[in-house]
C-alpha positions in Angstrom: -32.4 -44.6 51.5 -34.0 -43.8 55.1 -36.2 -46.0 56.6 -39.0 -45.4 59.0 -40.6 -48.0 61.0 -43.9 -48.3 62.4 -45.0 -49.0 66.1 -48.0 -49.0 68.7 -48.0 -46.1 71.1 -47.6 -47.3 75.1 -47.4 -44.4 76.3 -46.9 -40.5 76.1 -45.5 -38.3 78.8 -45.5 -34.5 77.0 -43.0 -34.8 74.1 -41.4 -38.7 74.7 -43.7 -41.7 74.0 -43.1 -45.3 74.7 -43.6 -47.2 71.6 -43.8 -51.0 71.1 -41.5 -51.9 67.6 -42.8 -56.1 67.4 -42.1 -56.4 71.5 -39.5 -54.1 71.8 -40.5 -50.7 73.3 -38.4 -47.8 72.8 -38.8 -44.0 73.7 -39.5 -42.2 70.7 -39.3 -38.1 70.5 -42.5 -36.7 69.5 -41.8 -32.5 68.6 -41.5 -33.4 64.8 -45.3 -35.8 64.5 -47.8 -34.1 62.6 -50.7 -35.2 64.5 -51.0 -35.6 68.5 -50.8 -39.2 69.3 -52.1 -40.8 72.0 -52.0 -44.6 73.5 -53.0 -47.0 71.2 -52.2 -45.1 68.2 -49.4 -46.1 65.6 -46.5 -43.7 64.5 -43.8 -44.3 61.9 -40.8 -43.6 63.7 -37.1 -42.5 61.9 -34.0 -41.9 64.0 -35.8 -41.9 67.2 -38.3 -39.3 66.0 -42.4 -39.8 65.4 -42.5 -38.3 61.7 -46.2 -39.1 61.0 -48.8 -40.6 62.8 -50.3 -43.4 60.7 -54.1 -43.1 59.9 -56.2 -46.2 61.7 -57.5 -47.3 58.1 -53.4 -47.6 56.8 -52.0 -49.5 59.5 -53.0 -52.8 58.5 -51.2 -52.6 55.0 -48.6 -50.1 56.3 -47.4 -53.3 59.1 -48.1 -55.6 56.2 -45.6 -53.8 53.8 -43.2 -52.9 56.2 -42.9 -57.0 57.0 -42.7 -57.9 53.0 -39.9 -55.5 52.6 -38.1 -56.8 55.3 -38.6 -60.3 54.1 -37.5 -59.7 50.6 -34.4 -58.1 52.2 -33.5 -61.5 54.0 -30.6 -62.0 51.6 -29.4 -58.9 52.2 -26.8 -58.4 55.7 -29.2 -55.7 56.9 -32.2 -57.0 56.1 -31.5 -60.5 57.6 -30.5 -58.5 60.9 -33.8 -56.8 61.3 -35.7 -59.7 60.7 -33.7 -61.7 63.2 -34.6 -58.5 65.3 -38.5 -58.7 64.9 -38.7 -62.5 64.9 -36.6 -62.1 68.8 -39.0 -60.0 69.8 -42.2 -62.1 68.6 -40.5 -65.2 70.2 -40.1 -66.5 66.1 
């Protein structure tokens, strides 16, 4: 199974933006999003790529599921290493 993870748009210089994964920013490839994205905006993000850019009334419970699957993966090797990932970057 793939997963994609959600982040905040920084910035956008033509096709790379700078996107903010729970404090860590990363530059993320934008020729594959379906929308235009802009500052501000949130994009799910798969192998470096902006798949989709996630609707402003979804994000809430898109963040929200994204952090209950990670938490029900704490068990598991990989799971437990993203969440020590995410609770880094929040200063957990």
């Amino acid at each position: 199974m793939c997963l994609g993870v959600p982040g905040r748009v920084v910035e956008v210089n033509g096709l790379v933006a700078v996107v903010d994964f729970w404090g860590t920013r990363r530059k993320v490839r934008l020729e594959t999003v379906d929308q235009p994205v802009q500052p501000g905006d949130y994009v799910l993000v798969h192998v470096g790529f902006a798949i989709r850019r996630i609707p402003e009334e979804e994000i809430e419970e898109t963040l929200a599921f994204y952090d209950f699957v990670v938490r029900a993966a704490a068990g598991d090797l990989m799971g437990g290493d993203v969440q020590g990932e995410i609770e880094a970057a929040r200063g957990d």
